[in-house]
C-alpha positions in Angstrom: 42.3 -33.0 -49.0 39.2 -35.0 -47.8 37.8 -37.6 -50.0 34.9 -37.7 -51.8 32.5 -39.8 -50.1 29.4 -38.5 -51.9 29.9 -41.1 -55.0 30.1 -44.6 -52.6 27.3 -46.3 -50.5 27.1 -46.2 -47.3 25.6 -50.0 -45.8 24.5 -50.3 -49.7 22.4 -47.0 -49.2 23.8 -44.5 -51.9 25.2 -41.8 -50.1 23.2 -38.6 -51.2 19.5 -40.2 -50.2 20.2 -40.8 -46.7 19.0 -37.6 -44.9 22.4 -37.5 -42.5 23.2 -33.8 -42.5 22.2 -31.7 -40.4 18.9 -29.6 -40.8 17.1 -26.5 -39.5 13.9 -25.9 -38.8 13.6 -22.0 -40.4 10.6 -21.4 -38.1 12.4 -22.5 -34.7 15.8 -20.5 -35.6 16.3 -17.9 -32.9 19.6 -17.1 -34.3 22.0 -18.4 -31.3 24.1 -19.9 -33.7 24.8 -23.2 -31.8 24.8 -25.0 -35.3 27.1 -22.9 -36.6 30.0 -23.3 -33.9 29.5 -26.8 -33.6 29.7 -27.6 -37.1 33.5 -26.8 -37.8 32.8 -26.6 -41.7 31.0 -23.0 -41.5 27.8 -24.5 -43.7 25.5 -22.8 -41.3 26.0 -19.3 -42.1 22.5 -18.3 -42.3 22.3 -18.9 -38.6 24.7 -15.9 -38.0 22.8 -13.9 -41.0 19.8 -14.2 -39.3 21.2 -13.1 -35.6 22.6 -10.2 -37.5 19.6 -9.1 -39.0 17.3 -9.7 -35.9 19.7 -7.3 -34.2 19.3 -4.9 -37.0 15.5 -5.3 -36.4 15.7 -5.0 -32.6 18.2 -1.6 -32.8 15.5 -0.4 -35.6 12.4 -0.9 -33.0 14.7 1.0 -30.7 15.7 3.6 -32.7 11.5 4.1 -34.0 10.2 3.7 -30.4 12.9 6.4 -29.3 11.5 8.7 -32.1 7.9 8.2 -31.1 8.3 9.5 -28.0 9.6 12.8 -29.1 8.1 15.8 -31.2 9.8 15.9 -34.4 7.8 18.8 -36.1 5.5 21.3 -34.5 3.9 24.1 -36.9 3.7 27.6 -35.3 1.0 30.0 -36.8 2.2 33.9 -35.2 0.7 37.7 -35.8 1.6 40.4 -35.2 3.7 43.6 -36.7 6.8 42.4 -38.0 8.2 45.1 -40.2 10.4 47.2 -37.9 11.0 44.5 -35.6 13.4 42.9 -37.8 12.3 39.6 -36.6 12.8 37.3 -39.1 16.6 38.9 -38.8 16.0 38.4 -34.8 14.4 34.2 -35.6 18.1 33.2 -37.9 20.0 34.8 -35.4 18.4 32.6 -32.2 18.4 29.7 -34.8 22.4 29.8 -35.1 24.7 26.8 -33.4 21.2 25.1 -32.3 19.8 21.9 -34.0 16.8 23.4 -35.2 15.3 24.8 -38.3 12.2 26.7 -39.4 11.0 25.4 -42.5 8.0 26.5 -44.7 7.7 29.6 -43.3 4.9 32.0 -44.8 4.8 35.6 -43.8 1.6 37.4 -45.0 1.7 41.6 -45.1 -2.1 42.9 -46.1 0.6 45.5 -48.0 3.5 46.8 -48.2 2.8 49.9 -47.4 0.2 48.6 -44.3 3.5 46.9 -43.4 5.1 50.2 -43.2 2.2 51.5 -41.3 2.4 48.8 -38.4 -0.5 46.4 -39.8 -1.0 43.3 -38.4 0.7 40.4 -40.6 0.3 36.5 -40.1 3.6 34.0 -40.2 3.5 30.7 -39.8 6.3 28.1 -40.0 7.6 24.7 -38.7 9.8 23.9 -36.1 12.3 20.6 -36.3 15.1 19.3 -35.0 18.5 18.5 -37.8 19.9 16.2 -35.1 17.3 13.7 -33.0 15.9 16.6 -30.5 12.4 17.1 -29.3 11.7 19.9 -30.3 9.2 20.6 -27.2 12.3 22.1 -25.0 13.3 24.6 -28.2 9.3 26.1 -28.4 9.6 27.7 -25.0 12.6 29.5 -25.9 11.3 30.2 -29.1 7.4 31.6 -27.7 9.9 33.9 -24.9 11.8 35.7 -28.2 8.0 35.4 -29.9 6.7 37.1 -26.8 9.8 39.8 -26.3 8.6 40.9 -29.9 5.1 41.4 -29.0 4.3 39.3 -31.2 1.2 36.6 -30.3 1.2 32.9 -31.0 -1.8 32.6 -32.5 -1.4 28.4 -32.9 0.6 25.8 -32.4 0.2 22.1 -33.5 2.0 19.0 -33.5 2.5 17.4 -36.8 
């Protein structure tokens, strides 16, 4: 066991006011953890802590600038008559095994029975990705089935 030093005087100085331990400058710390190898008694610890969360940070600015760069929602505003059609049927079915969903959709009929008798209707929904996808690629298969229904896009905006 290594002996307690702190009580004695060192040269007739006590002990605990001569400023002999090592010290780090918070501001200069880039986190290489030089004092922490080359102390041997593992009291620099923050060094590594602070490495660790700069990498955090870095991977997070990755990650964020990553995501800016792709289209993560994109609201699609169609008309058209839907009724027979069975699109909505036709829109789960193309959605299946793909990482996309439509969310908030809104389908407006005039009426029912206008419905029955082919009247235009209004839909519109959003388009995003469940995994990280761009959703850009997925739109041009989605306007194609749109288009094969003769439906029209009437909009379609990035959110």
């Amino acid at each position: 066991m290594a002996k307690d030093l702190s009580k004695q005087q060192w040269h007739g100085i006590p002990r605990p006011e001569i400023p002999w331990y090592p010290s780090i400058n918070e501001a200069s710390c880039i986190g290489c953890e030089l004092c922490y190898v080359t102390c041997g008694r593992e009291v620099r610890k923050e060094a590594k802590e602070k490495r660790d969360k700069s990498q955090i940070t870095q991977l997070r600015a990755q990650v964020e600038q990553q995501m800016a760069q792709k289209t993560s929602q994109v609201r699609m505003q169609v008309a058209g008559e839907f009724g027979e059609k069975q699109f909505l049927v036709q829109l789960w079915n193309f959605l299946e095994g793909r990482p996309y969903d439509i969310v908030n959709l809104k389908l407006e009929i005039p009426t029912v029975m206008g419905a029955k008798e082919k009247a235009p209707s209004f839909m519109q929904f959003d388009v995003i990705p469940t995994e990280t996808e761009d959703v850009l690629e997925f739109l041009k298969e989605l306007r194609d089935l749109i288009l094969k229904n003769g439906l029209v896009v009437v909009a379609e905006q990035k959110l």
